[in-house]
Residue, then its C-alpha position, 0 to 999 in steps of 0.5 A: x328048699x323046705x320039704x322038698x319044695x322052693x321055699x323062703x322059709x329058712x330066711x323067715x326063721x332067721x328073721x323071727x329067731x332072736x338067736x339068729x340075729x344074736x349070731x349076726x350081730x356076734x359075727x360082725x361085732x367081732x370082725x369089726x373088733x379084731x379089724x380096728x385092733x389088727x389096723x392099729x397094731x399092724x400100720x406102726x409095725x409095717x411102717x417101723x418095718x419100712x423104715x430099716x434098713x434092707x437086712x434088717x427089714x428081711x429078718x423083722x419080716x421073718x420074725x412077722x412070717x414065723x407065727x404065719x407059717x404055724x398052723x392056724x390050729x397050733x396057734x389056737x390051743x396056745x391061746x387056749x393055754x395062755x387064756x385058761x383060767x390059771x394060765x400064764x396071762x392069769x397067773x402074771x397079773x396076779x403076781x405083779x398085782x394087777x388083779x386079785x382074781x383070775x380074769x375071765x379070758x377064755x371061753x368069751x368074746x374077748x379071748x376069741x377076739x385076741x386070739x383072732x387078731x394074732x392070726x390076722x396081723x400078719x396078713x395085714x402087716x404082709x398087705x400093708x407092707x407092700x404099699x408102703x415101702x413102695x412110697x417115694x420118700x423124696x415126697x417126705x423130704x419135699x414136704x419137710x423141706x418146705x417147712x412142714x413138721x414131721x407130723x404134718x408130713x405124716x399125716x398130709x403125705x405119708x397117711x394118705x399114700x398108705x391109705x390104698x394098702x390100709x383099705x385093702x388090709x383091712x378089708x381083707x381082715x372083716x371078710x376073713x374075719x367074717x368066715x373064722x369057724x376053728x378059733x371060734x369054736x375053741x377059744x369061744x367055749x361055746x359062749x361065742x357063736x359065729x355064722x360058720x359054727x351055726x353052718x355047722x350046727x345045722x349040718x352035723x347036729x339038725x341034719x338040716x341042709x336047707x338052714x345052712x344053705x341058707x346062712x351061706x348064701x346070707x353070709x356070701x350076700x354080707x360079704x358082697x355088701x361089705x366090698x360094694x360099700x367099701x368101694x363106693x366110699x373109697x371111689x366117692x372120696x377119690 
């Protein structure tokens, strides 16, 4: 609605204001980021976890669960912490040498991104878990006894076993991701800009409904394209 009447007003703006699109483009960059790195830190975990023994897997999941259990806001500020710029991080890398100058890891693109990704591995390892230690190793033994190399096993039969959990992981991460508004806000220092913090922007700062109705409903119509595309490349490659 615009002055009270049906309008597609709100939608155009989104279109003419390049600040807009900035936040689109910040929004999807970022999930898409934290997505890959969640993907490549959480399949070796999950699969080392996969490989111990029953205790031993117990007590690394719980290692896993510990900072999922944490309140999302805790884990956060401690980010905050560790990124400032005389926070630990800063202050190693210039003992040990590594930089001359603190680094400039809070209030960007890449402390948020850090940030998100020790949120979201977790949830990835937990997803990806499942799938698999539910896959039958005799498979692995069959291919190694036939001669293939531990890495070919992997890659011909382990890989493609997993890749159900991976995608189903991974999905849930970019639409999660695409929805973040606390670690954003905080860690971004306000150089960062999502699609949730703008809602929020519209709502409590311009006290304008309409915009944020809007950036909702344009939010919820990415997520759906995401999961169609997803299901049509996964259903296309069987």
């Amino acid at each position: 609605m615009a002055d009270g009447q049906i309008s597609l007003e709100h939608y155009a703006r989104m279109l003419a204001n390049p600040s807009y699109i900035t936040t689109f483009v910040t929004t999807l960059q970022m999930s898409a980021v934290v997505t890959a790195f969640v993907v490549l830190l959480g399949f070796p975990a999950a699969y080392a976890i996969s490989l111990l023994p029953h205790r031993l897997a117990t007590a690394a999941l719980t290692l896993v669960a510990i900072p999922f259990w944490t309140s999302l806001l805790v884990r956060t500020y401690a980010w905050m912490v560790l990124l400032q710029r005389n926070g630990l991080i800063n202050t190693w890398a210039i003992e040990l040498g590594l930089v001359e100058r603190p680094m400039r890891l809070a209030n960007s693109f890449l402390g948020t991104s850090i940030g998100m990704i020790h949120i979201m591995l977790p949830l990835f390892i937990f997803t990806l878990y499942g799938t698999v230690k539910a896959i039958d190793r005799t498979l692995l033994r069959a291919a190694a006894n036939l001669g293939a190399s531990p890495i070919r096993t992997f890659m011909t039969v382990f890989l493609p076993l997993s890749l159900p959990g991976v995608v189903t992981g991974a999905m849930l991460t970019f639409i999660i991701c695409l929805g973040f508004y606390v670690t954003p806000q905080l860690l971004g220092g306000g150089n960062v800009t999502t699609i949730p913090m703008r809602v929020q922007q519209n709502i409590l700062i311009y006290s304008d409904w309409g915009a944020a109705s809007a950036l909702g409903v344009v939010l919820i119509v990415i997520v759906a394209l995401v999961m169609l595309t997803l299901r049509a490349v996964v259903g296309k490659r069987g």
